[in-house]
C-alpha positions as CSV (number, residue, x, y, z in Angstrom):
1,X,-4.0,41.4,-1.5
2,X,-1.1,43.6,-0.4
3,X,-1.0,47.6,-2.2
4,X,2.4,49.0,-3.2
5,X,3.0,52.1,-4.5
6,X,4.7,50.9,-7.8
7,X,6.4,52.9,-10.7
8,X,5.2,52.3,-14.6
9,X,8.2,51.1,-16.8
10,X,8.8,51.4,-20.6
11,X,11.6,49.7,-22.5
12,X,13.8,52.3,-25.0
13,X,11.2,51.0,-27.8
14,X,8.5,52.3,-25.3
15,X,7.2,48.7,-24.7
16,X,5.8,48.1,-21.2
17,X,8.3,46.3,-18.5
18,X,7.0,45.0,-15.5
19,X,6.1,48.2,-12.6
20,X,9.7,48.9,-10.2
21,X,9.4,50.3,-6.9
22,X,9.4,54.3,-6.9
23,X,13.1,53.6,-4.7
24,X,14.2,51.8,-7.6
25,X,13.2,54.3,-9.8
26,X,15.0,57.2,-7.8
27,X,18.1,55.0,-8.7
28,X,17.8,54.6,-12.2
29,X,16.8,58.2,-12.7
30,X,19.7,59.3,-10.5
31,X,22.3,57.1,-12.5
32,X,21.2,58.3,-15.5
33,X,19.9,55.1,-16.9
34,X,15.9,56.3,-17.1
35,X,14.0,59.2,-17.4
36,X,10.6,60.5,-16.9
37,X,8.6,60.1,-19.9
38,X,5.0,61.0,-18.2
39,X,4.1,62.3,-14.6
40,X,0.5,61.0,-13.9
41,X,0.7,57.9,-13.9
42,X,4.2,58.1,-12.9
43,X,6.6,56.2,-15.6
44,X,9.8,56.2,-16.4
45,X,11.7,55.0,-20.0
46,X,14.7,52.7,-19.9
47,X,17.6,54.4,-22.3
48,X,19.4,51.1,-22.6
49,X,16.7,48.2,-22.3
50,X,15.3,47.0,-25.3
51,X,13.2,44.1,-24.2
52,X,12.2,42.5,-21.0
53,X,9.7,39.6,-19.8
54,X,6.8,40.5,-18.4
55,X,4.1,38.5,-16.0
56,X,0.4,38.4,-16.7
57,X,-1.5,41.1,-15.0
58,X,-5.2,41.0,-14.1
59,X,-7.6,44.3,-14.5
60,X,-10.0,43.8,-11.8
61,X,-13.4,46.0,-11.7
62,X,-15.4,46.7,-8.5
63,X,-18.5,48.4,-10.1
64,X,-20.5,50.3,-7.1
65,X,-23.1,52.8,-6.5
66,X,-21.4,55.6,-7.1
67,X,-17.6,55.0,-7.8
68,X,-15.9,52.1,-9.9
69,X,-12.7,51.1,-8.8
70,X,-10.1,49.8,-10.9
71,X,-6.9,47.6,-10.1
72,X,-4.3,46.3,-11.8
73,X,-3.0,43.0,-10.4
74,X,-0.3,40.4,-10.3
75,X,0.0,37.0,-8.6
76,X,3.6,36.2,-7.4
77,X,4.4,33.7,-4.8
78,X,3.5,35.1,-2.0
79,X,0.4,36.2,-2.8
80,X,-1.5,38.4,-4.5
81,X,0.2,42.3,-5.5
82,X,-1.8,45.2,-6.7
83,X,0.8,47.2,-8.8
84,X,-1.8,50.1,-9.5
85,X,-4.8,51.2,-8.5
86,X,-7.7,54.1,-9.0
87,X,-11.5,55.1,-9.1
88,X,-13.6,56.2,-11.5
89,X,-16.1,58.5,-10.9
């Protein structure tokens, strides 16, 4: 499984879109076609997009001792992509 940083995505009806890279986002926000709508996680609202197909994701646990950790994950064609990721404490 590869990590990329990845950028959260919501359609102008605030419906999830499938994650962008954060170079993409630059370029959307730069253009004037996005804007932030939250800082942590990172995501960004489409003004013009209204819908959008999305691939399954898979939540995947990793319960330990001390710390959980949590990914998000999607399978493309070369492999494996986790799209976000964090620990619980």
């Amino acid at each position: 499984m590869s990590k990329q940083n990845r950028v959260f995505v919501l359609d102008n009806h605030r419906n999830p879109l499938m994650p962008c890279h954060p170079a993409r986002a630059r370029q959307l926000l730069k253009k004037g076609k996005a804007a932030v709508f939250r800082r942590y996680p990172f995501t960004i609202i489409l003004k013009e997009r209204e819908d959008g197909g999305v691939q399954p994701l898979r939540m995947k646990l990793d319960p330990g001792a001390k710390v959980t950790g949590m990914a998000l994950v999607v399978s493309f064609q070369r492999g494996d992509v986790v799209l976000w990721a964090a620990e619980l404490e």
